[in-house]
C-alpha positions as CSV (number, residue, x, y, z in Angstrom):
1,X,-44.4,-106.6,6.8
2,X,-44.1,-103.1,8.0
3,X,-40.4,-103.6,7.6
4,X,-40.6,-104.2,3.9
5,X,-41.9,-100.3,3.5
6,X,-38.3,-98.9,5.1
7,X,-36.2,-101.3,3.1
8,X,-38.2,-100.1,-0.2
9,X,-38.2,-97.1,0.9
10,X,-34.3,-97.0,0.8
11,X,-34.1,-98.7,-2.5
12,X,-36.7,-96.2,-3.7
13,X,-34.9,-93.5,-2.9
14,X,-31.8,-94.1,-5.7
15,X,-34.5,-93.3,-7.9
16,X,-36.0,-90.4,-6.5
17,X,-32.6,-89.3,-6.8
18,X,-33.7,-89.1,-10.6
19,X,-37.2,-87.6,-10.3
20,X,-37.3,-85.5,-7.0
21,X,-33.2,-84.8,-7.0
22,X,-33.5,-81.6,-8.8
23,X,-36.3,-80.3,-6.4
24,X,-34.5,-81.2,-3.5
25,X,-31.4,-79.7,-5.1
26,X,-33.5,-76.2,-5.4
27,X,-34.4,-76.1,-2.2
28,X,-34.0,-72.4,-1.1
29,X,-32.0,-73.6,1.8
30,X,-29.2,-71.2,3.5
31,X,-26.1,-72.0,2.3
32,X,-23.9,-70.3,5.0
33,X,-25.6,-71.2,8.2
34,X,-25.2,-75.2,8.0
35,X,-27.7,-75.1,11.1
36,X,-30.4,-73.6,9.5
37,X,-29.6,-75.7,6.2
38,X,-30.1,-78.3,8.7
39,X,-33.3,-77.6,9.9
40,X,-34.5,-76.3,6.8
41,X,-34.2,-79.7,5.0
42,X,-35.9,-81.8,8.0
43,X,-38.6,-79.3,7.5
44,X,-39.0,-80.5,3.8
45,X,-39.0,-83.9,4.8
46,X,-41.8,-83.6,7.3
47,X,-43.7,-82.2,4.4
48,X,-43.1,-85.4,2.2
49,X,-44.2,-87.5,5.0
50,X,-47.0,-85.8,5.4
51,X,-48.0,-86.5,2.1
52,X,-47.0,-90.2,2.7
53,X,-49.4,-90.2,5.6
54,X,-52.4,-89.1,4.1
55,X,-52.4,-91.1,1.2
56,X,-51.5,-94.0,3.4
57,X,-54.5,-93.2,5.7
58,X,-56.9,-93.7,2.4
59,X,-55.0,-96.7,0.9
60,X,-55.4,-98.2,4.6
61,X,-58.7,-97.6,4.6
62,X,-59.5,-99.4,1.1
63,X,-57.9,-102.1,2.8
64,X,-59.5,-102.2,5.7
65,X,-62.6,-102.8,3.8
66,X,-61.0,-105.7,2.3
67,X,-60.1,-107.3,5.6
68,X,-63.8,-106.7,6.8
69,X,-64.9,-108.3,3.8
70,X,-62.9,-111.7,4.5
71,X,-60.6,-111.0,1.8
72,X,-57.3,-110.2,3.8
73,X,-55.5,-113.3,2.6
74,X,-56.2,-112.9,-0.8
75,X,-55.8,-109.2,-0.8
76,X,-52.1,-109.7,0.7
77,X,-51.5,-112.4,-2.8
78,X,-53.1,-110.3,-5.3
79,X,-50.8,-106.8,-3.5
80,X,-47.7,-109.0,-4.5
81,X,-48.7,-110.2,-7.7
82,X,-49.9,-106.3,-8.4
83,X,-46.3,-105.4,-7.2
84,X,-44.4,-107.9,-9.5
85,X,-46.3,-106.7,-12.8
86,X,-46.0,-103.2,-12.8
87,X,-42.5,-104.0,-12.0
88,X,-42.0,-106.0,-15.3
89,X,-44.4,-104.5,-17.5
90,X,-42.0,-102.3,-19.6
91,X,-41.8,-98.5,-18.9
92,X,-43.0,-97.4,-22.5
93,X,-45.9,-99.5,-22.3
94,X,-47.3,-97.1,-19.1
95,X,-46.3,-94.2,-21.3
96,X,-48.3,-95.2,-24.0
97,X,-51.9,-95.3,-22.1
98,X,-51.6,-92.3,-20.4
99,X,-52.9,-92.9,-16.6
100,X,-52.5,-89.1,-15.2
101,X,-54.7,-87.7,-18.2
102,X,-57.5,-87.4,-16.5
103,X,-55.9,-85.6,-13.4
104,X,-53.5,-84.0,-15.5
105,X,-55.0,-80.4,-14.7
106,X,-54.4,-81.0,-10.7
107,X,-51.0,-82.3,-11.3
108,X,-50.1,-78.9,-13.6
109,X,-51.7,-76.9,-10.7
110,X,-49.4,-78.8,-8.2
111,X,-46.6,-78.2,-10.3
112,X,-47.6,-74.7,-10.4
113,X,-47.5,-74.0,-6.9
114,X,-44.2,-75.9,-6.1
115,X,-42.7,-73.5,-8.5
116,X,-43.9,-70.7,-6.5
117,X,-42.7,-71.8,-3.2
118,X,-38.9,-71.9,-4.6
119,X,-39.2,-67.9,-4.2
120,X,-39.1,-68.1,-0.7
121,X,-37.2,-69.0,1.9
122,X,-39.5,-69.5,5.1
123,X,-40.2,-73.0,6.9
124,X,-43.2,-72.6,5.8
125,X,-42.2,-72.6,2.0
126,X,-40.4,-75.5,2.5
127,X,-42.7,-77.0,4.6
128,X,-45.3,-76.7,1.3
129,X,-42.7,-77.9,-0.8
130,X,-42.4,-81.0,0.9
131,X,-46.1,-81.7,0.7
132,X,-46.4,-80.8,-2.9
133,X,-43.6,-82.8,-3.3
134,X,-44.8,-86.0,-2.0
135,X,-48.4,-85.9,-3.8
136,X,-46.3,-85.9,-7.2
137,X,-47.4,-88.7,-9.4
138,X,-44.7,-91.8,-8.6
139,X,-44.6,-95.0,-10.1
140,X,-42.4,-96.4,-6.6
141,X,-44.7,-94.3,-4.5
142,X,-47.7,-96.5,-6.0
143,X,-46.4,-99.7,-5.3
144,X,-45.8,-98.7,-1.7
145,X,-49.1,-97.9,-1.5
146,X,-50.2,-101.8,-2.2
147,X,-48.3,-102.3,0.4
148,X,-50.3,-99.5,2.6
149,X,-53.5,-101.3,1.2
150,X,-52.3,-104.6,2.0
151,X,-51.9,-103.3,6.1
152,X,-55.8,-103.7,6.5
153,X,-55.8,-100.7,8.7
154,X,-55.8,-97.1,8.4
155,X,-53.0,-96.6,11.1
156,X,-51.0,-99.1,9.6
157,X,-51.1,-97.9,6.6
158,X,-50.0,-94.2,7.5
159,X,-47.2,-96.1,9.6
160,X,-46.3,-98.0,6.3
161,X,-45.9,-95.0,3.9
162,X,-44.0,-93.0,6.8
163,X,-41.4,-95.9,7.0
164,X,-41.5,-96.3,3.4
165,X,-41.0,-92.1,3.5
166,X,-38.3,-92.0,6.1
167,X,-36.4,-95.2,3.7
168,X,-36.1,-92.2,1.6
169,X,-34.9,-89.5,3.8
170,X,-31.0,-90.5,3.8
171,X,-30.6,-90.5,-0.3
172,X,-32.6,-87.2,-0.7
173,X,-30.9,-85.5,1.9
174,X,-27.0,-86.3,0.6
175,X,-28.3,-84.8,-2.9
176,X,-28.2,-81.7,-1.2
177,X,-24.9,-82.0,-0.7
178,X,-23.8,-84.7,-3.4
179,X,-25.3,-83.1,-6.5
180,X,-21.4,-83.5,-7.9
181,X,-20.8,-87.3,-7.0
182,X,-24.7,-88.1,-8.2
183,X,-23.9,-88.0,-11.5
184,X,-26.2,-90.0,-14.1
185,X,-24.2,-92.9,-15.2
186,X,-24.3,-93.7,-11.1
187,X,-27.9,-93.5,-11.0
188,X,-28.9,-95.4,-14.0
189,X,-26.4,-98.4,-12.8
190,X,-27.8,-97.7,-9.2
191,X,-31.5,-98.0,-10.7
192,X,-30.9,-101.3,-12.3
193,X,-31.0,-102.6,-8.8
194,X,-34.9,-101.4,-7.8
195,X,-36.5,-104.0,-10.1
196,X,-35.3,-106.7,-8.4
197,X,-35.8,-105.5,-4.8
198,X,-39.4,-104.8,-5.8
199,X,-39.9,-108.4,-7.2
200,X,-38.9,-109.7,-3.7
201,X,-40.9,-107.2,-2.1
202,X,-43.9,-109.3,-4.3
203,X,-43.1,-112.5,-3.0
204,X,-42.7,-111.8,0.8
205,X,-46.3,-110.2,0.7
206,X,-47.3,-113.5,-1.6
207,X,-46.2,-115.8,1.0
208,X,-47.5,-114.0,3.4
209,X,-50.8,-114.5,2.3
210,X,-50.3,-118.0,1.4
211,X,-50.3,-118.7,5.6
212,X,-47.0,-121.3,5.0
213,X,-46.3,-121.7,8.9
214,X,-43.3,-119.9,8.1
215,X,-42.5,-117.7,11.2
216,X,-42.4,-113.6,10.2
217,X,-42.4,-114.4,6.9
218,X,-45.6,-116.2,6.1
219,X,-47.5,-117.3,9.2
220,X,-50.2,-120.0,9.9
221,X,-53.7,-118.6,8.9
222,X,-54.5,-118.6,12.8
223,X,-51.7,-116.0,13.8
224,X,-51.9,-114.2,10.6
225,X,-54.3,-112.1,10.9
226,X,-57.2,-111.0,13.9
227,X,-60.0,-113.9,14.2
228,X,-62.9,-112.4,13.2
229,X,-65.3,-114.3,15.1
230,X,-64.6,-114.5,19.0
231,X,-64.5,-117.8,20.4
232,X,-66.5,-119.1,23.2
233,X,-65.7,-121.0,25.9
C-alpha cells in the first residue's frame, strides 16, 4: 500500500498548489543564479519532508499499537472508510465546528515564525521554512496520515508520509516557476479531480483489510500481515 502514499501524494499536490503555492512562490530563492535557485528549493523540500516524517513516525506508532492489539485488519477497513467520509462530508460542514480552535495559538505562532524566515535568504531559512511548512494544518495531509496509521509500524509510516511528501515535490516545485500558467480557473478544474482519487484510495485500503485473496491488492489473511504467534513444528 506504500504505493498509494506517492500517487496521493501527486494528486495532493494540485491542491497544495492552492494552499502552500504562495509560500513556495515567496521563497527568498536567488533569482539569477539558477544553481543556487536549485539547491535552494531541494533545501525547502527536505524541510517539508521532515515534517512528513515526524508526524508519520507518531501516526505509525498509533498504529502500531493497533496491530499489537489484533486489530490490524479492522484498522486497515475503518482507515478507508475514515478516508471516504472526510472526503464527502462537505467543506463548510468542517468549517462550521472549528477543529484547530484549540491549537489555534500554536498554529498563529507557526505562522508567525514562517513569516520571519521570508527575511532571509540562508539554507537554513529555507530549510525552517520547509519544516514550518509541512506542520501547517492540511485537510490532504490528514488523510495521508490514516494511511501512515494504517502501516502498523513506525518506519513505515515515516516511509509513507515521505512518499506521500516527495508525490508532492514535482507540483510545488514548477509553481516556482509556473506562477503565470497556474492560474485559478486551472486549479479549481484540476481540484475537482482529488475527491475521486481519494475515494479509491478508501477502497484499496478497504479491501485490503477485507483479506480477498486478491494478490497486491487485498491478500489472504495469512500473507497479509506478520503471524503473531510462531508456529511450532
Amino acid at each position: 500500500m506504500l504505493y498509494t502514499a506517492f500517487i496521493f501524494g501527486l494528486i495532493s499536490s494540485l491542491h497544495c498548489i492552492g494552499m502552500c503555492g504562495p509560500i513556495a512562490m515567496m521563497l527568498p530563492v536567488d533569482a539569477h543564479n539558477q544553481a543556487r535557485k536549485v539547491t535552494q528549493i531541494i533545501t525547502y523540500h527536505i524541510g517539508r519532508l521532515t515534517a512528513y516524517a515526524s508526524i508519520g513516525f507518531v501516526f505509525g506508532l498509533l498504529g502500531k499499537g493497533f496491530f499489537l492489539a489484533g486489530m490490524q485488519q479492522r484498522l486497515s477497513i475503518f482507515v478507508g472508510i475514515a478516508i471516504i467520509i472526510v472526503v464527502l462530508i462537505p467543506e463548510k460542514l468542517f468549517a462550521r465546528y472549528n477543529f484547530s480552535k484549540p491549537v489555534f495559538k500554536i498554529i498563529s505562532n507557526v505562522k508567525a515564525a514562517l513569516g520571519k524566515q521570508f527575511k532571509n535568504k540562508s539554507y537554513r531559512s529555507l530549510f525552517t521554512i520547509g519544516l514550518l511548512n509541512g506542520f501547517l494544518p492540511c485537510g490532504l495531509v490528514y488523510v495521508a496520515l490514516f494511511g501512515a496509521i494504517a502501516m502498523q509500524r513506525a518506519d513505515l509510516g515515516v516511509l509513507y508520509m515521505m512518499l506521500f511528501g516527495l508525490g508532492t515535490v514535482p507540483m510545488m516545485s514548477s509553481v516556482v516557476y509556473m506562477n503565470a500558467f497556474l492560474t485559478v480557473p486551472f486549479r479549481n478544474r484540476i481540484q475537482k479531480v482529488i475527491p475521486y482519487v481519494s475515494v479509491i484510495i478508501g477502497i484499496l485500503f478497504i479491501l485490503r483489510g477485507l483479506g480477498l485473496g486478491i494478490p497486491y491488492v487485498s491478500p489472504s489473511d495469512m500473507s497479509l500481515f506478520v503471524q503473531q504467534q510462531p508456529h511450532c513444528h
